[in-house]
VEXVO-266176 format. One record per residue (C-alpha): residue in three letters; x, y, z. Coordinates in steps of 0.5 Angstrom, whole numbers, plus 2048, in hexadecimal, padded with zeros to 3 digits. Layout:
<atoms>
ALAXYZ
...
</atoms>
This chain:
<atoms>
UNK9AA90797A
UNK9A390697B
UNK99F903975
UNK99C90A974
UNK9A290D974
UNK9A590996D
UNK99E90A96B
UNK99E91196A
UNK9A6911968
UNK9A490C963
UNK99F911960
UNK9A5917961
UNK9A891395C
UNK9A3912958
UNK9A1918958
UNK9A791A955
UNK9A8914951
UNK9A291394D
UNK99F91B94C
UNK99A919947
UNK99A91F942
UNK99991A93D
UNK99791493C
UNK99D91293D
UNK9A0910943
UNK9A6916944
UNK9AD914942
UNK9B0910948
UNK9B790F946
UNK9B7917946
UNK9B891794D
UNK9BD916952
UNK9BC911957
UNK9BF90E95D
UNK9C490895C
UNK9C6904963
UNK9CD901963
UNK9CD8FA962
UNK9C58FA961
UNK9C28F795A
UNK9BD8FB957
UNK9BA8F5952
UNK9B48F7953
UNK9B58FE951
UNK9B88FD94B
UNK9B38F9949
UNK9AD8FF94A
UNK9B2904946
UNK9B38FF940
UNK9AB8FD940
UNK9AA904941
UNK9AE90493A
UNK9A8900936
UNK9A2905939
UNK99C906935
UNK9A090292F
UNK99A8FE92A
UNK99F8F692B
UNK99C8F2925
UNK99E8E9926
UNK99E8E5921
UNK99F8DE922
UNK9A28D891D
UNK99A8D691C
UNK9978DE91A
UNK9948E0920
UNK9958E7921
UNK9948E9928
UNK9948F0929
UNK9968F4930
UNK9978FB933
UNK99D8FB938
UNK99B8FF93E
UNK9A0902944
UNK99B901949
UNK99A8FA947
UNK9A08F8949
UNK9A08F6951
UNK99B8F1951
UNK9A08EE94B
UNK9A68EF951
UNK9A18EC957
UNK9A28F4959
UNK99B8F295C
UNK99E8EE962
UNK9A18F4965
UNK9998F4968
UNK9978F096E
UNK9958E996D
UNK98E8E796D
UNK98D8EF970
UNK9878F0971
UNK9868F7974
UNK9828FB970
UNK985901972
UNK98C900970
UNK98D904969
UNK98E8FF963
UNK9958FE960
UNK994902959
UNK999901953
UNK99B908955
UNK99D90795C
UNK9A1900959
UNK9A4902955
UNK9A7908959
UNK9A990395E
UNK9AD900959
UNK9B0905957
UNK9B290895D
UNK9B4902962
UNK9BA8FD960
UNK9B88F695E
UNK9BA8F4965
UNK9B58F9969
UNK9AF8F7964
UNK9B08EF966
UNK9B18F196D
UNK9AA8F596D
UNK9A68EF969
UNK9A98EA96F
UNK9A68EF974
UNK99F8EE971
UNK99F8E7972
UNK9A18E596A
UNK9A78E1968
UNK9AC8E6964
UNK9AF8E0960
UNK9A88E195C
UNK9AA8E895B
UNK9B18E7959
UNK9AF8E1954
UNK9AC8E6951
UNK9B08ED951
UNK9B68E894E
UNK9B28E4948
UNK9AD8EA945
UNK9B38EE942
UNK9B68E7940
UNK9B08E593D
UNK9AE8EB939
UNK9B48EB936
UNK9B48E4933
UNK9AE8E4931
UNK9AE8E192A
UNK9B18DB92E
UNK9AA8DA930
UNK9A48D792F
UNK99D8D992F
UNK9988D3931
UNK9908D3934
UNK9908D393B
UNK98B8D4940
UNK98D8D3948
UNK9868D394A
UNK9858CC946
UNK9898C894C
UNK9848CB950
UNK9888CE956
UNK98B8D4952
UNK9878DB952
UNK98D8DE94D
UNK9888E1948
UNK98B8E0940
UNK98A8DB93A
UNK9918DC937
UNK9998DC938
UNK99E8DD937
UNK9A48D993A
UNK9AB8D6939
UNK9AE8CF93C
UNK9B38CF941
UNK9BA8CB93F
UNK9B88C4943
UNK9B18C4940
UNK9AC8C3946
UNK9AA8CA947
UNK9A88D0942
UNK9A88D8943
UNK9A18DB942
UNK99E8E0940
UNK9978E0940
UNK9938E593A
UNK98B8E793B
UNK9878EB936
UNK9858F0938
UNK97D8F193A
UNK97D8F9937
UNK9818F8931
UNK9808F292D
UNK9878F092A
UNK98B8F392F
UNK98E8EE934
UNK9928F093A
UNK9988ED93F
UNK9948EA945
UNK9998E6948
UNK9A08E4949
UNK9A28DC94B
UNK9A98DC94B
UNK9A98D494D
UNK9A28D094B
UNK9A38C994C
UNK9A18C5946
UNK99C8C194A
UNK9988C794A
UNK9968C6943
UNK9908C3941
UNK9928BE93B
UNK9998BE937
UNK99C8C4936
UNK99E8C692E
UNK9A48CC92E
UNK9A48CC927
UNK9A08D3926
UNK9A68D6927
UNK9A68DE926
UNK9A88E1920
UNK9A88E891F
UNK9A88ED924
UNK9A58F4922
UNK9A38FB925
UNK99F900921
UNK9A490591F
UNK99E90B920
UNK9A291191D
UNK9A390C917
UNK99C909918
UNK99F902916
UNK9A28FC91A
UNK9A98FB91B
UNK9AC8F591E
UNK9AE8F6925
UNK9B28F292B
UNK9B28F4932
UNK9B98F3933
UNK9BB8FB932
UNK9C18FB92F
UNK9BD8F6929
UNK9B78FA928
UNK9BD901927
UNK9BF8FD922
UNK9B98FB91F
UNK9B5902920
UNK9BB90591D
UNK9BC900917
UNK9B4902916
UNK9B4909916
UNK9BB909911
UNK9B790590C
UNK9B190990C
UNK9B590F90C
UNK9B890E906
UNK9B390C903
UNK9AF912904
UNK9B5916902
UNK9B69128FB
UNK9AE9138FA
UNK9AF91A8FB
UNK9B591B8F6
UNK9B09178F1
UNK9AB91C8F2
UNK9AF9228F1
UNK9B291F8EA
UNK9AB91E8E8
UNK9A99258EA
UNK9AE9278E5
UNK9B392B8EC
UNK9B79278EA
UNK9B99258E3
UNK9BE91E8E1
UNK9C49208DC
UNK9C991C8DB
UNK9C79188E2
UNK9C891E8E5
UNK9C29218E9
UNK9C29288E8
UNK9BE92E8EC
UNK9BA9318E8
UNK9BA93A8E9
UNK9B49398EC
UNK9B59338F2
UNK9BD9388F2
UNK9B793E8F4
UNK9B29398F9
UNK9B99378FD
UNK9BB93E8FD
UNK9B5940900
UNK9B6939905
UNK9BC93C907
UNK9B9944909
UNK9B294090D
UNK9B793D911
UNK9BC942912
UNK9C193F90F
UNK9C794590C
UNK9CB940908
UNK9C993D901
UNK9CA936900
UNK9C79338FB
UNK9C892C8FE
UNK9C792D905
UNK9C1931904
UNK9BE92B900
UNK9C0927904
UNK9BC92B90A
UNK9B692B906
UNK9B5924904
UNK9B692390B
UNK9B092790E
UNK9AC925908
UNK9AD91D90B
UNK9AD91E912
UNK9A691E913
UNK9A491E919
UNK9AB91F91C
UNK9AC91791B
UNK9B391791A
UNK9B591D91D
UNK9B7918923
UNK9BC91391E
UNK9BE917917
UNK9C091E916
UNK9C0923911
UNK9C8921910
UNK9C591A90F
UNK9C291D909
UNK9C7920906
UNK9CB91A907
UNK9C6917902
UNK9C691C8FD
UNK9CD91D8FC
UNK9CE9158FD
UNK9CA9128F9
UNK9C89198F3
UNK9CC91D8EF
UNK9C79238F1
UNK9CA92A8ED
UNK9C99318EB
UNK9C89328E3
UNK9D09368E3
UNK9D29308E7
UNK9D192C8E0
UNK9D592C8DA
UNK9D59348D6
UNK9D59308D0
UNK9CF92B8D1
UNK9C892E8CF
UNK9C492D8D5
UNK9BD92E8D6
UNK9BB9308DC
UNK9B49308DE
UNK9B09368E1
UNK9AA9358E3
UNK9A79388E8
UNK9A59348ED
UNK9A69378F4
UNK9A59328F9
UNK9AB92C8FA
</atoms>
């Protein structure tokens, strides 16, 4: 197949893959794609999992307190893979289109490992260059707090032309060499750095001087922007579930036991014999809860659950992860919440009834 012909294929496949309705990329693990018998596929699962972590703020903080802050791009990561070789060496034609980060990412996601190695050797590169870097990104990423973040600048060997100042890197077993993630502020956007490149093995001898690993990575965060906060995160994805989940239940529960507060200090719900009780008038506010939503049963608790569970979600932020049964669960669990006849006939109860509409 000719050159022409992969091209345009790979701008069908990008076509489909990466519809920019917004400023995202279109979701890539939605789609069903071709798999070959006994061909491997590394490189693809590395986009999709990257592709995860798309247009997220990541926030480094390093054992000495610097703070270096990053925006993860989907398109920003063939150069880290070495996709760029799948041009020509030293082309020189100024006819011949430019590979974009879309097309190389559609052929990554299209053809195996094997036919993209293939593909680089017939461009006159050395596909070990290629697969060193396919097989060390994901690795990397996910043992970041195992690195270190040093001051580095290549071009100071004076043969270099890699362009950054910083980088984060880890040490191999036997010492003599160092996985290299290169880091460069970004001219536009003071503050904000960005990946410039993947070295999966730099010789020490590379380095100018003695290096010093100390300054290791010590927190990892991405800014959560529903929640406007930053949560501690890993690249690892079945580790950053955890953690987003571990965020988001504190949070909630928080907001919930603000929200419980709130209606006993506005008087909807009154304390009586460590019991909260609903008020006459929060009884009428739930039954009109109920009617709004279409709801034909009255249950006192389910309907205050719902209602306290709206009143928290802003922004829909926890609609992913807690459910109105969740809050409910809270309730019944952690208060005992009753009508005023669910109380002692006996006991001489004061209830408050003031007429305040709003939850």
């Amino acid at each position: 197949m000719s050159n022409k012909n992969n091209k345009d294929n790979a701008n069908k496949v990008v076509s489909a893959l990466f519809k920019k309705s917004s400023k995202r990329f279109q979701r890539l693990r939605d789609l069903e794609l071709e798999t070959k018998r006994h061909a491997h596929y590394n490189i693809r699962e590395s986009i999709l999992w990257y592709d995860n972590f798309d247009n997220e703020k990541i926030r480094l903080t390093a054992k000495n307190g610097e703070q270096i802050n990053f925006k993860i791009t989907t398109s920003n990561l063939p150069h880290l893979l070495g996709l760029q070789y799948l041009a020509a060496k030293n082309n020189a034609d100024p006819n011949r289109p430019k590979l974009t980060s879309m097309t190389m990412l559609g052929m990554g996601i299209k053809f195996c490992d094997e036919a993209i190695y293939s593909k680089v050797k017939n461009c006159g590169n050395n596909p070990s260059i290629v697969r060193r870097r396919c097989n060390g990104v994901k690795p990397f990423f996910e043992n970041l707090k195992n690195a270190s973040l040093i001051d580095y600048n290549p071009r100071e060997n004076g043969t270099s032309t890699m362009n950054f100042t910083k980088a984060i890197v880890t040490a191999a077993p036997n010492g003599k060499t160092l996985t290299v993630l290169g880091v460069r502020e970004k001219r536009e956007a003071p503050g904000e750095f960005t990946f410039n490149t993947f070295l999966p093995s730099r010789k020490l001898c590379q380095f100018k001087g003695e290096l010093d690993l100390s300054n290791t990575i010590d927190k990892i965060e991405v800014f959560e922007k529903k929640f406007n906060e930053w949560r501690e995160m890993s690249f690892n994805e079945d580790e950053d579930m955890l953690l987003k989940d571990d965020f988001i239940v504190k949070h909630f529960e928080n907001d919930f036991e603000k929200k419980i507060k709130s209606l006993v200090m506005t008087n909807k719900l009154d304390v009586v014999d460590n019991n909260l009780v609903i008020t006459p008038k929060l009884e009428t506010i739930l039954k009109h809860y109920d009617n709004t939503h279409g709801i034909v049963s009255f249950d006192t608790m389910s309907s205050l659950a719902g209602m306290v569970y709206d009143d928290i979600n802003k922004n829909d932020r926890y609609s992913e992860h807690i459910s109105t049964y969740d809050t409910l669960s809270l309730l019944t669990e952690g208060y005992n919440v009753v009508l005023p006849q669910d109380l002692s006939q006996d006991r001489n109860i004061k209830i408050n009834t003031n007429s305040d509409y709003d939850l």
